[in-house]
N, C-alpha and C positions, 0 to 999 in steps of 0.2 A: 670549315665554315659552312652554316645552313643557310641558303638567302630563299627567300620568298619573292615573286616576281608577280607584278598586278599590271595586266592589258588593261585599256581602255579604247572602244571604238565610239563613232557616235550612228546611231540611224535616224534619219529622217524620213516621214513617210506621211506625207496630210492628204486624207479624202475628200476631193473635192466637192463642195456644199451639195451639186448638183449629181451627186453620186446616186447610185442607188445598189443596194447590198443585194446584188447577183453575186452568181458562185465567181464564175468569170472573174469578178473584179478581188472579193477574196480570197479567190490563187492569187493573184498579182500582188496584194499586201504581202502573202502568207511567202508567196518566191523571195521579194525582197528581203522580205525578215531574216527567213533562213538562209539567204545567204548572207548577210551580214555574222548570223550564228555561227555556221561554217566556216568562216573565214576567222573568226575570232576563237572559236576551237582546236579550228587547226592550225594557228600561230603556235599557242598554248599546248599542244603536243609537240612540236617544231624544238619549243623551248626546253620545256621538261626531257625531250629525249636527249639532247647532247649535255648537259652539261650535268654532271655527276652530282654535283653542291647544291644542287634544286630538289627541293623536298616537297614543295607546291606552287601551282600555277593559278592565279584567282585571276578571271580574267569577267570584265563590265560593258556591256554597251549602255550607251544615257539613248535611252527611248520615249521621245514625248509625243505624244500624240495630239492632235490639230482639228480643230472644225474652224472654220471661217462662214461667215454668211455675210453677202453687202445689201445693201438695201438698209432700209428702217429697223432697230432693233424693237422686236415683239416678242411678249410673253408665248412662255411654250418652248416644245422642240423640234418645231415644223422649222424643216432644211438642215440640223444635225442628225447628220446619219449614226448610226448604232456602231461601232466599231470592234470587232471580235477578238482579243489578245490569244496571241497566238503559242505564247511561253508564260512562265509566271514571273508577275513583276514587280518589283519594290518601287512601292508612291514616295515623291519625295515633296512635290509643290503641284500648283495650278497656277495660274494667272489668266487674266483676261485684257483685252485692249479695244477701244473701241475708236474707228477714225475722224468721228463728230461725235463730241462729248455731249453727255445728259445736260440740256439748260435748266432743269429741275427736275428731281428724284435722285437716289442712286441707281446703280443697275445691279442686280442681284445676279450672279449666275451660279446655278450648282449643276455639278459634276454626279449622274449616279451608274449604279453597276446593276447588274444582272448575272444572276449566276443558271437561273432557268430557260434560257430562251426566249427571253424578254416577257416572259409571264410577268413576272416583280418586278423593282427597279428600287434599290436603297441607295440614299444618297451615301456620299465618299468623303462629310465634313460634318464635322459641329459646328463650326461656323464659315459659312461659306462667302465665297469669291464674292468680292464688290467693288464694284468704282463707282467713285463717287461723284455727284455732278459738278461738270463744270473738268474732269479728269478725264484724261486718255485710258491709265491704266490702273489693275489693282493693285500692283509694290506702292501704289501713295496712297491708299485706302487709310482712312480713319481707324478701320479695326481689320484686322490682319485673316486670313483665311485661317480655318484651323483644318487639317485633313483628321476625319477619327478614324477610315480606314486605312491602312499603308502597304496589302497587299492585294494583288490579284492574280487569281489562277488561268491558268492557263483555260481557252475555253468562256470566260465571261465574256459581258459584253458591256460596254461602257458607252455612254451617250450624254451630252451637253442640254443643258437645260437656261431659258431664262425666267427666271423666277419675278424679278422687277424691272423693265424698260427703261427706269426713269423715262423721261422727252426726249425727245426728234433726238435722242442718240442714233447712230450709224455706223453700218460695218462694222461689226465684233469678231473680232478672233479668240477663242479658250485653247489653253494649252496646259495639258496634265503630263509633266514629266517624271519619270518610274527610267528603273533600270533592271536591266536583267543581267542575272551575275553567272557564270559558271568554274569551279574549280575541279583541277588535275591533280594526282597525286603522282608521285614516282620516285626515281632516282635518288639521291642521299644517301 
């Protein structure tokens, strides 16, 4: 018998709004990270070494990444810090939620990447993240997010953006969740 065996961890890791991208603080991402990788590799060797019938190990952490800002929601992306991926990751969704809905407009948010150092910035959607007025969140959106990108390399950099405020909306949260996968081979 061939069995195949699939880990899954989860990492949480949100940059607080008031951050600001020192090295200092992306060691502290980058430590996190990788130890959630390590530990999720090294289950995944753990596994593959004993048992004979194991022919591969796929193992996934679900990694989403987080901005928050409170106050007033405003056009722009003054108070989303730039976040640097540290592995390369499979885009799966975004959402947004905000804690005082738009009394009129929607709010538009997109999501873009950098693969130069933040010289460029391309967005991560053909049609992007909205909540509509009078909504909390974008899962009730009229028109659903579309992502056109689904990966990213190790080394980009990814940053939140609000494209429409609608009204005295307040306190937004965007969250881009991606997973990073790694497989083992061996034994069998």
């Amino acid at each position: 018998m061939v069995r195949k065996v699939s880990l899954y961890y989860e990492t949480r890791y949100r940059r607080p709004a008031d951050a600001t991208l020192t090295t200092g603080h992306e060691n502290e991402v980058d430590e996190h990270i990788d130890a959630r990788i390590d530990a999720l590799e090294g289950h995944m060797a753990d596994v593959i070494s004993n048992p004979h019938d194991i022919v591969s190990v796929t193992g996934a952490i679900r990694f989403p990444i987080g901005w928050f800002i409170s106050g007033t929601v405003v056009t722009g992306h003054a108070g989303f810090a730039a976040a640097r991926i540290p592995v390369a990751l499979t885009l799966a969704s975004a959402n947004a939620y905000v804690d005082t809905v738009s009394s009129g407009g929607a709010i538009t948010v997109d999501i873009l990447k950098s693969s130069d150092n933040g010289a460029t910035w391309t967005t991560l959607f053909s049609t992007k993240v909205t909540i509509d007025a009078g909504e909390r969140d974008s899962a009730t959106a009229a028109t659903a997010s579309v992502l056109s990108v689904t990966s990213l390399a190790a080394g980009d950099f990814v940053r939140a953006n609000v494209d429409g405020a609608g009204t005295a909306a307040a306190a937004i949260a965007v969250d881009l969740q991606a997973t990073y996968t790694a497989t083992m081979t061996g034994g069998g």
